[in-house]
TORSE-805221 format. One record per atom (N, C-alpha, C): x, y, z; atom name; residue number from 0. Coordinates in pm, whole numbers, padded with zeros to 5 digits, always signed. Example, Ala and Ser with C-alpha at 12.3 -4.5 7.8 and 13.67 -1.06 7.14 Angstrom:
PT       c1       c2       c3   site   pos
PT   +01319   -00569   +00780      N     0
PT   +01230   -00450   +00780     CA     0
PT   +01320   -00330   +00780      C     0
PT   +01285   -00225   +00708      N     1
PT   +01367   -00106   +00714     CA     1
PT   +01290   +00003   +00787      C     1
REM end
This chain:
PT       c1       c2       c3   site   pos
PT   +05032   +10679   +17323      N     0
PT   +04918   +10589   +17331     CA     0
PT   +04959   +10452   +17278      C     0
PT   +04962   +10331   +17367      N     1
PT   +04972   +10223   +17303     CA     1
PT   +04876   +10176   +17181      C     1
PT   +04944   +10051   +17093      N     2
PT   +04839   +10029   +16966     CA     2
PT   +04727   +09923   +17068      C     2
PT   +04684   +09882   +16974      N     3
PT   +04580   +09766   +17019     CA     3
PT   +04635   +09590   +17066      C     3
PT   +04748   +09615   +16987      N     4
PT   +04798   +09458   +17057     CA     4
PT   +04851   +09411   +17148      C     4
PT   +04898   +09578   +17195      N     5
PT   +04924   +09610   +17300     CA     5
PT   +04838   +09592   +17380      C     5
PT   +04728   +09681   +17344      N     6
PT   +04623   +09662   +17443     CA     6
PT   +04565   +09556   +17506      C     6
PT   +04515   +09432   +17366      N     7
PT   +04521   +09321   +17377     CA     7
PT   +04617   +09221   +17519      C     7
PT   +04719   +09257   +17429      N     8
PT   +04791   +09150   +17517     CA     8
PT   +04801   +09171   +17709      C     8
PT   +04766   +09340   +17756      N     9
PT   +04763   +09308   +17895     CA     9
PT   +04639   +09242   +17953      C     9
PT   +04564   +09211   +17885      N    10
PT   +04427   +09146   +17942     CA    10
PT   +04400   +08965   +17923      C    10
PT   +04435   +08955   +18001      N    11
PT   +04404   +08775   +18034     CA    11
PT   +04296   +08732   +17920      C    11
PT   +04171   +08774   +17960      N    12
PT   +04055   +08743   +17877     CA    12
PT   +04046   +08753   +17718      C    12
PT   +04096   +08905   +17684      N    13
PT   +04127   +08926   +17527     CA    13
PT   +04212   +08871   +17491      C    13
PT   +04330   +08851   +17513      N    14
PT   +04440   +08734   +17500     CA    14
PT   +04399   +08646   +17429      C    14
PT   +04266   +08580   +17548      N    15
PT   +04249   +08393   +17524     CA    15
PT   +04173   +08449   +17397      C    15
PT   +04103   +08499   +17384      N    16
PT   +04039   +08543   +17266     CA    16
PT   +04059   +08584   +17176      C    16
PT   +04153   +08662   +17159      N    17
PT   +04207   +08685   +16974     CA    17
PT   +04320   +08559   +17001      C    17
PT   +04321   +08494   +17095      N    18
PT   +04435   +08365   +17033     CA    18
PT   +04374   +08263   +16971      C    18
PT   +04219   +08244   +17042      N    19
PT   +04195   +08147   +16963     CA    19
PT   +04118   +08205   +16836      C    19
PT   +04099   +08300   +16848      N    20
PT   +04047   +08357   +16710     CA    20
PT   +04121   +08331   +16593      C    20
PT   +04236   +08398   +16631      N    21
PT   +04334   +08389   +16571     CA    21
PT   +04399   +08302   +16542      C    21
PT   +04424   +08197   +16592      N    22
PT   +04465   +08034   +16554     CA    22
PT   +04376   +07960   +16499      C    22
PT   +04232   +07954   +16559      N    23
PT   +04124   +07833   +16548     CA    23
PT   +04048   +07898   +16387      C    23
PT   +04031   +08065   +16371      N    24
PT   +03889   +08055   +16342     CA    24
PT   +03917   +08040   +16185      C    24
PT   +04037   +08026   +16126      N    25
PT   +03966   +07949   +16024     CA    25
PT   +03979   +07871   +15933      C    25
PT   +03986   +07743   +16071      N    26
PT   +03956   +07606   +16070     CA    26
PT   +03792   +07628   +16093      C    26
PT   +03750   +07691   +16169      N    27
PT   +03671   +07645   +16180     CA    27
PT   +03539   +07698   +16070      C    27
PT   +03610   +07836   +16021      N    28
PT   +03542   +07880   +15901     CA    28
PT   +03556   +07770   +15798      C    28
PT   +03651   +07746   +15737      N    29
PT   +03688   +07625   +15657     CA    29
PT   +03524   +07501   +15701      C    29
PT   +03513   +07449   +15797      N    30
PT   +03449   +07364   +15805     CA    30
PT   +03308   +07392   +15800      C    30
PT   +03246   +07550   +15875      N    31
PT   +03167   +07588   +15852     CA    31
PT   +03110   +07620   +15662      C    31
PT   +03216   +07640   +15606      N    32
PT   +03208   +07624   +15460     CA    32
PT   +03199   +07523   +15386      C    32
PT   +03251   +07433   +15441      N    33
PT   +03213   +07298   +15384     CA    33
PT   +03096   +07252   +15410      C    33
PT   +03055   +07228   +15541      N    34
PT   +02882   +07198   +15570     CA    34
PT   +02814   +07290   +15522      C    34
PT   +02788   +07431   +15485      N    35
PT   +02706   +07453   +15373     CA    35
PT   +02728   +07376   +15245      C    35
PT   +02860   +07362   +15192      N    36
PT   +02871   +07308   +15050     CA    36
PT   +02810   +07174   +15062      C    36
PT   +02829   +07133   +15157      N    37
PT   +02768   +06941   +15170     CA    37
PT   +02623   +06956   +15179      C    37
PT   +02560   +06995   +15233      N    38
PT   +02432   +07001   +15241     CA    38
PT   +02365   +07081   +15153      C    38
PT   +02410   +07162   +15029      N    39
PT   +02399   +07192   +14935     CA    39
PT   +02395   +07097   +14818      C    39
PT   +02497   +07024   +14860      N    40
PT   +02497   +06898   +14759     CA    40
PT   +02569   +06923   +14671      C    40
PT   +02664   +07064   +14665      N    41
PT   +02742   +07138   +14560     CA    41
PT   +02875   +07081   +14513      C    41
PT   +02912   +06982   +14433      N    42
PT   +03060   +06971   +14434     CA    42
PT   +03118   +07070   +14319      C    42
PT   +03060   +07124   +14280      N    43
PT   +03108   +07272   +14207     CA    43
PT   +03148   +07372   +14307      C    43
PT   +03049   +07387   +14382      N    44
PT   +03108   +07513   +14533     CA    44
PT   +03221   +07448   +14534      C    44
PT   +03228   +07329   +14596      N    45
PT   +03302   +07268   +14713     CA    45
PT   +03436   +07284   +14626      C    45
PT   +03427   +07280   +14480      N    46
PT   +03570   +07260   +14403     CA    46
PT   +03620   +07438   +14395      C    46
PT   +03542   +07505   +14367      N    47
PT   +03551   +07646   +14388     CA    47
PT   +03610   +07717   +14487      C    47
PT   +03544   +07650   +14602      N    48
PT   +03586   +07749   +14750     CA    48
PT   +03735   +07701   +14749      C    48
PT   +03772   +07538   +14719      N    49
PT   +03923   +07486   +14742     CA    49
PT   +04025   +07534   +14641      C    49
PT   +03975   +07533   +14481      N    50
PT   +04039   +07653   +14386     CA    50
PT   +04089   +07745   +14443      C    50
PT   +04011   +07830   +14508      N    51
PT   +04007   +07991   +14538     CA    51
PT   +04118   +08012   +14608      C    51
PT   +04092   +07950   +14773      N    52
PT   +04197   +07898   +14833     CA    52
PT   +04315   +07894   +14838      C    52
PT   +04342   +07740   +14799      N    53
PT   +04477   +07720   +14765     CA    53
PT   +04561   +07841   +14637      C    53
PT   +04491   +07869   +14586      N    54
PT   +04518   +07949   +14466     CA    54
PT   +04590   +08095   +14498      C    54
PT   +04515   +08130   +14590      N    55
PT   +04525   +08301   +14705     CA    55
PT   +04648   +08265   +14769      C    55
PT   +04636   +08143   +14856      N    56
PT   +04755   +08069   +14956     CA    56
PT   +04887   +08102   +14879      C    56
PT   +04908   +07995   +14763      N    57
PT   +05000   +07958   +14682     CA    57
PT   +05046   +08138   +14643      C    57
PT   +04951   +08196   +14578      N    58
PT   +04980   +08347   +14600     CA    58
PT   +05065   +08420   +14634      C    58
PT   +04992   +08455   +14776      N    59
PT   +05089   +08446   +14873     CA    59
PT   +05229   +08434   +14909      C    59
PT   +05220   +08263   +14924      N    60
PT   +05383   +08233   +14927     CA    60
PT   +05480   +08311   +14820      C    60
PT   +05433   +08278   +14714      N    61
PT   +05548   +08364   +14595     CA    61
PT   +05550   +08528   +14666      C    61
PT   +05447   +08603   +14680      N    62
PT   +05446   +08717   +14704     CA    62
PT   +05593   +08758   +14844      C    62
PT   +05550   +08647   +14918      N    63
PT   +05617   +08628   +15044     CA    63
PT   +05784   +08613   +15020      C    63
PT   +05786   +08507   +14946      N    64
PT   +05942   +08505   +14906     CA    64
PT   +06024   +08623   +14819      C    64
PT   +05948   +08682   +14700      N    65
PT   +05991   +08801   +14618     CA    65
PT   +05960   +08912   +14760      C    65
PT   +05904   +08931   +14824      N    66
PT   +05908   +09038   +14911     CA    66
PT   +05888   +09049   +15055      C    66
PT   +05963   +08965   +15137      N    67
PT   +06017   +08927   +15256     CA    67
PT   +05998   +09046   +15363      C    67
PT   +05844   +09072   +15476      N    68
PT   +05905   +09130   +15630     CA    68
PT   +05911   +09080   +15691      C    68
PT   +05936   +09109   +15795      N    69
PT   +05967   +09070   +15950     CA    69
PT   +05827   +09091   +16002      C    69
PT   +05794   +09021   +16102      N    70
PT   +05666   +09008   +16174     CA    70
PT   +05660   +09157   +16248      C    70
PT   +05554   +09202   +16286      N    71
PT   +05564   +09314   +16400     CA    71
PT   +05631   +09283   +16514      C    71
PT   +05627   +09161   +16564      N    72
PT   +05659   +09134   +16741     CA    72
PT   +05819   +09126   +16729      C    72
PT   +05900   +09118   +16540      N    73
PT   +06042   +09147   +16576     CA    73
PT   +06087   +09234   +16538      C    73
PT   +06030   +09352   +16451      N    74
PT   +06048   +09454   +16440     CA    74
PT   +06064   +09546   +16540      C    74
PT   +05921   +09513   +16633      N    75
PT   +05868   +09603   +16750     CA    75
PT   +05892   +09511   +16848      C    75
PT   +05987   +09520   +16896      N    76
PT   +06010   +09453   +17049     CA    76
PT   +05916   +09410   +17155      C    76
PT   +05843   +09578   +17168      N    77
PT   +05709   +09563   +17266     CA    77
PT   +05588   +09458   +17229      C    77
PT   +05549   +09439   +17087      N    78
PT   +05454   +09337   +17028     CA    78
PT   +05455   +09259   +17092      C    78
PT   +05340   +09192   +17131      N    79
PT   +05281   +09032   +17140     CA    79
PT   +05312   +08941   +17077      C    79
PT   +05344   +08840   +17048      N    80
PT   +05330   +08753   +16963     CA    80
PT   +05244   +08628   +17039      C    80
PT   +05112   +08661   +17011      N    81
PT   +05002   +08604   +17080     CA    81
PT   +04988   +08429   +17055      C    81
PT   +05022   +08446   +16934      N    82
PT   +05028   +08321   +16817     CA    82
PT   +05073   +08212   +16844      C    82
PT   +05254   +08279   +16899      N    83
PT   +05335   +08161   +16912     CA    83
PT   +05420   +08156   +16769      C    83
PT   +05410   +08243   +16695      N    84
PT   +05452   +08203   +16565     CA    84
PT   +05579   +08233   +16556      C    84
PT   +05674   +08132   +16484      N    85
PT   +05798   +08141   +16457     CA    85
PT   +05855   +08287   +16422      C    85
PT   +05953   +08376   +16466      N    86
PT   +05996   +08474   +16418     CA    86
PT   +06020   +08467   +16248      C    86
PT   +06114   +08378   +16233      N    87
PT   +06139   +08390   +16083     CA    87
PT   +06063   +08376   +15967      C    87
PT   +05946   +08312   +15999      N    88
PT   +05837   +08334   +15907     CA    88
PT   +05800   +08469   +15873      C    88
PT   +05755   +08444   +15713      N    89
PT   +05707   +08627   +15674     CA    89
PT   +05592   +08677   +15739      C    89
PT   +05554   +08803   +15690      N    90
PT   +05478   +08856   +15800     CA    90
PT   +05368   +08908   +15667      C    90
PT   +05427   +08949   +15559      N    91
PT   +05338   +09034   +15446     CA    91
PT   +05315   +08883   +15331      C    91
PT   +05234   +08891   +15221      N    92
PT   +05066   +08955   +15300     CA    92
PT   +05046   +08797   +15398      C    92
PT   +04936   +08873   +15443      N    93
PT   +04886   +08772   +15548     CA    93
PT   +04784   +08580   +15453      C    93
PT   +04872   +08486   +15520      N    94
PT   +04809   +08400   +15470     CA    94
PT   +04646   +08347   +15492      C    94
PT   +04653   +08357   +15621      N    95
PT   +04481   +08377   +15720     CA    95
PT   +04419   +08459   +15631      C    95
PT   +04415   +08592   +15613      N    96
PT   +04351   +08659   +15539     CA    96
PT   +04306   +08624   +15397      C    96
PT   +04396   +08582   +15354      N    97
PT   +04379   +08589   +15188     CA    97
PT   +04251   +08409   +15196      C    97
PT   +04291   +08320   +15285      N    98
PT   +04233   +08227   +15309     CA    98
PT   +04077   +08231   +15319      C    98
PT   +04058   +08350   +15417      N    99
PT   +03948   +08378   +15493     CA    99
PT   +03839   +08440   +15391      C    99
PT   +03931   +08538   +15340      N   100
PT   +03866   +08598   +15275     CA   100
PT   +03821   +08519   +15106      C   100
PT   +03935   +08422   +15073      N   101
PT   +03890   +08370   +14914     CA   101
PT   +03745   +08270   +15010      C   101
PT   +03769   +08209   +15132      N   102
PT   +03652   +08120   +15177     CA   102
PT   +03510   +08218   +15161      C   102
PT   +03525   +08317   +15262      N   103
PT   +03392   +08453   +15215     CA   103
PT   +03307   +08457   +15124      C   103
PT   +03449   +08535   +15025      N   104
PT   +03351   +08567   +14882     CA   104
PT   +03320   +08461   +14813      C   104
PT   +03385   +08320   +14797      N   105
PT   +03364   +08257   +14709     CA   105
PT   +03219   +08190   +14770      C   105
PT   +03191   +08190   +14889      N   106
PT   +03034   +08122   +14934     CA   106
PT   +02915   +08253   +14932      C   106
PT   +02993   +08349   +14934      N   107
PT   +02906   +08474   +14906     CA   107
PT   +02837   +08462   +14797      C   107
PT   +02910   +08443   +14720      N   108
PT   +02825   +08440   +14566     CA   108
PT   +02757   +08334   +14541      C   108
PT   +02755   +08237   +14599      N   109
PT   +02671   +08120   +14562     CA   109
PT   +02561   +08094   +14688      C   109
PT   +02618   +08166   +14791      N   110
PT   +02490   +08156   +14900     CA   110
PT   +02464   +08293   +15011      C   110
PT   +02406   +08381   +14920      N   111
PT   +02392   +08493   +14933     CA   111
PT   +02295   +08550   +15065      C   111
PT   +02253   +08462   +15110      N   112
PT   +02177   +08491   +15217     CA   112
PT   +02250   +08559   +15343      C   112
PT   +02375   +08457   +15348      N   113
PT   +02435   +08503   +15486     CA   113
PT   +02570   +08559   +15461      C   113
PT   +02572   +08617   +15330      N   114
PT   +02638   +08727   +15290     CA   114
PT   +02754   +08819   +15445      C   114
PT   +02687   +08874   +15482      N   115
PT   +02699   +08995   +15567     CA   115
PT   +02768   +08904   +15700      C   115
PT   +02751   +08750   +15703      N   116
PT   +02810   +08655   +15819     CA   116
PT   +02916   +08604   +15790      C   116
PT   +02940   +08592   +15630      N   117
PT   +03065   +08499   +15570     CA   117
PT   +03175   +08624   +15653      C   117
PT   +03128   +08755   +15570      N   118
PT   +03222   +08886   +15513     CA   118
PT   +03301   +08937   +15668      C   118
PT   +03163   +08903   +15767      N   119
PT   +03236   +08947   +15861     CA   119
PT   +03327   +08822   +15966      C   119
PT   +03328   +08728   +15972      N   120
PT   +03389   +08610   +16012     CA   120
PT   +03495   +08666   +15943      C   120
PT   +03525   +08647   +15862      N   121
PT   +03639   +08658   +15753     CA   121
PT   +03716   +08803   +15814      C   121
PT   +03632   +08930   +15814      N   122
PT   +03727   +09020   +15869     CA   122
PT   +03741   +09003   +16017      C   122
PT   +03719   +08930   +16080      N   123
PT   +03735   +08866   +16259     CA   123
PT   +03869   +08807   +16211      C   123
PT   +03846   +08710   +16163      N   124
PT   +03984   +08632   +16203     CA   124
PT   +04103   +08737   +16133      C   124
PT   +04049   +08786   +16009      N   125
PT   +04232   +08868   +15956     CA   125
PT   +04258   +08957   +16066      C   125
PT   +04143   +09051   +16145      N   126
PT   +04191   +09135   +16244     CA   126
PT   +04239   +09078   +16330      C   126
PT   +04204   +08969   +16396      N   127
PT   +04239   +08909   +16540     CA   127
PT   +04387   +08890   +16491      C   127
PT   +04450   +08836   +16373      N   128
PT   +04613   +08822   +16324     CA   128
PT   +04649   +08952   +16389      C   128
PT   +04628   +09065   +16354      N   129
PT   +04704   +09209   +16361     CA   129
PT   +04665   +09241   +16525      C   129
PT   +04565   +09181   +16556      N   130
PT   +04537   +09192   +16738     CA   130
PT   +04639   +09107   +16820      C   130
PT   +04646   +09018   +16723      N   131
PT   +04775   +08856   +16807     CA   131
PT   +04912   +08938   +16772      C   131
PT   +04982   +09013   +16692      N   132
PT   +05071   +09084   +16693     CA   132
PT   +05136   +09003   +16628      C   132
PT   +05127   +08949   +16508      N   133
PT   +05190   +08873   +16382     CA   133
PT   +05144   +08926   +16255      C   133
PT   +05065   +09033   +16270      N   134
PT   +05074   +09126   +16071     CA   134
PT   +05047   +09259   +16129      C   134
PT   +05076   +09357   +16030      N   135
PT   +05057   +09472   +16013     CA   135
PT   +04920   +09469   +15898      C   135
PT   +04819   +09568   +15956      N   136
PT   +04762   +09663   +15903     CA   136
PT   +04699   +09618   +15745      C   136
PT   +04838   +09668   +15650      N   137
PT   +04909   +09593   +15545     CA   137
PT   +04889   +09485   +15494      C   137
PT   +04896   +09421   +15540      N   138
PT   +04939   +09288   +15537     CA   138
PT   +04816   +09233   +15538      C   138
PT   +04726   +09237   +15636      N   139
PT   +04586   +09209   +15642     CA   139
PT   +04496   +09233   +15513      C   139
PT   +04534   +09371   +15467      N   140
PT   +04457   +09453   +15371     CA   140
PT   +04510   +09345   +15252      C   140
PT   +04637   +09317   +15232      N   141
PT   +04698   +09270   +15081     CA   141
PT   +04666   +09131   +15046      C   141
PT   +04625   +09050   +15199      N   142
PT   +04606   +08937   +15187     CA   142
PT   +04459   +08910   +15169      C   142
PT   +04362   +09031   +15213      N   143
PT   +04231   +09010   +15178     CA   143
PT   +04224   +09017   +15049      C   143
PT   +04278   +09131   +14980      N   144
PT   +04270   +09204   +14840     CA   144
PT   +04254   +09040   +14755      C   144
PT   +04380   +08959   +14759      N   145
PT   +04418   +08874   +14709     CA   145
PT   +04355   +08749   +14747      C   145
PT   +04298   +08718   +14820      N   146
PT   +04181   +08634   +14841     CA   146
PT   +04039   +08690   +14795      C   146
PT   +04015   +08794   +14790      N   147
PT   +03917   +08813   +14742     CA   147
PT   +03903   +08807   +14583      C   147
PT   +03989   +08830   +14518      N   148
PT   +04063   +08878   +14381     CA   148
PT   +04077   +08696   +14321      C   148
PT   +04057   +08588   +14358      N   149
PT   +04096   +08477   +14321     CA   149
PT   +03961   +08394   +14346      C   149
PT   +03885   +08459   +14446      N   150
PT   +03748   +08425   +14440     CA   150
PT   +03605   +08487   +14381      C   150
PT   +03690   +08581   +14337      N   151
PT   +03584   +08628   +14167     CA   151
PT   +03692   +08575   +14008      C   151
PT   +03807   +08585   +14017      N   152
PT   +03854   +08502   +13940     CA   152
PT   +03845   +08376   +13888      C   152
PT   +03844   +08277   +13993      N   153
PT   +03852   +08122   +13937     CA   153
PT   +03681   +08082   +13901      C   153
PT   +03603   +08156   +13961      N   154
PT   +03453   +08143   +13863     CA   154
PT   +03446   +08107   +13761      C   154
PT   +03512   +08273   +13732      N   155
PT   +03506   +08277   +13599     CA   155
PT   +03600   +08215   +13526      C   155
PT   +03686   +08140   +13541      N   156
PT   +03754   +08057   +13457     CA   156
PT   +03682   +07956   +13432      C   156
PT   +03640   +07888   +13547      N   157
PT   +03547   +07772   +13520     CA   157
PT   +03458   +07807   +13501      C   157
PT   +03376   +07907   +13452      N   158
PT   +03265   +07916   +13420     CA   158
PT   +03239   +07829   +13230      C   158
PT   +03302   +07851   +13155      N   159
PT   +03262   +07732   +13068     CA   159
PT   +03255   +07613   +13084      C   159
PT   +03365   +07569   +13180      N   160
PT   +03350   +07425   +13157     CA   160
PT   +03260   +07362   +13303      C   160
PT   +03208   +07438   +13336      N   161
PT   +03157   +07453   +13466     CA   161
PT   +03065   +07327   +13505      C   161
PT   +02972   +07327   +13347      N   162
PT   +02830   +07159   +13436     CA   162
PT   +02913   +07065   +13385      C   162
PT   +03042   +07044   +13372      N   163
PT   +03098   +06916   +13317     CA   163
PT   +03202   +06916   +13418      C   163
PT   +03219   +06951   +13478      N   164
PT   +03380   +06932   +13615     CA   164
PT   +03297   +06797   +13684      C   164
PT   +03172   +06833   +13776      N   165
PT   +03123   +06768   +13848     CA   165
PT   +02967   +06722   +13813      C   165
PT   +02954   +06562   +13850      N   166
PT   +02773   +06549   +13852     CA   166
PT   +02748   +06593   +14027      C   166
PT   +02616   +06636   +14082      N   167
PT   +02586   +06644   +14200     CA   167
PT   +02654   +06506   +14295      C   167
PT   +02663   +06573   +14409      N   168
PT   +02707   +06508   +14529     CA   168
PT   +02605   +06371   +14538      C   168
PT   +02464   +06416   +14560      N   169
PT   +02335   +06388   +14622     CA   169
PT   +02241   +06384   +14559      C   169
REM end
C-alpha cells in the first residue's frame, strides 16, 4: 500500500494543494496572527507570539545540527519532494511546525475564542510538510512538541516584568 505522499503526489489537484499549503500557509498564519494582535492593540501578544517563535525556530536549528536526517524524498527515492526543497537541508524536527505551532498556542492563550481554528491551521500546515514529502511523522510531532513547549514557556518568563516591556499600541 502506498503512504500518503505518495498518494498525494499522483493527483494534479492535491499536489497544488498541500504545495501551497505547505509553502504559503504559514506566512499566511503569521499574518493572520498579527492582525489579531494589531487590532487588539496588544504589543505584549505581538512581543510574545515573536519570542515564542524565533525562540522554537532557533531551537530547532541547534537540534538540527547536533542531530542531522536526511529528508524522506532522499532517503526514499519514491517520495515527492512537493516543496522543491534543497536535499541537503535537515529534515528533523520540522521548522514549519515548531513555527506553527509556537504561533497557535501562544494566541490561544490570549485569544481563546478561536482556540480550536489557531490549533487546527497549525496542524494543516505541519501535516501538509509530511504530505509535500519533506518530514517524517517525527519530525512533525518534535517540532510541534517544541513550539508548543516555548509558547507556554516565554509567558511565563515574562510574566513579571510583563506591564513594563510595553505601553499599548492604541
Amino acid at each position: 500500500m502506498p503512504s500518503l505522499p505518495l498518494i498525494v503526489a499522483r493527483s494534479r489537484f492535491a499536489s497544488m494543494i498541500v504545495l501551497i499549503v505547505a509553502k504559503y500557509g504559514i506566512w499566511c498564519m503569521a499574518l493572520g496572527v498579527a492582525v489579531v494582535g494589531l487590532r487588539q492593540g496588544s504589543a505584549n501578544f505581538l512581543f510574545l507570539v515573536l519570542s515564542s517563535t524565533i525562540t522554537a525556530i532557533a531551537t530547532q536549528q541547534v537540534i538540527g545540527i547536533m542531530w542531522f536526517r536526511e529528508r524522506p524524498f532522499v532517503q526514499l527515492r519514491d517520495w515527492p519532494n512537493l516543496v522543491g526543497v534543497h536535499p541537503s537541508t535537515k529534515s528533523f524536527p520540522s521548522d514549519h511546525a515548531a513555527a506553527a505551532f509556537a504561533l497557535a498556542i501562544t494566541t490561544v492563550l490570549h485569544h481563546q475564542p478561536f482556540a480550536a481554528f489557531w490549533v487546527g491551521v497549525a496542524g494543516l500546515i505541519a501535516f501538509s510538510r509530511h504530505l509535500a514529502g519533506v518530514h517524517y511523522i517525527s519530525d512533525i510531532l518534535v517540532g510541534a512538541a517544541i513550539g508548543t513547549l516555548f509558547a507556554l514557556l516565554i509567558p511565563t518568563f515574562f510574566n513579571p516584568i510583563w506591564p513594563h516591556l510595553f505601553t499599548p499600541l492604541f
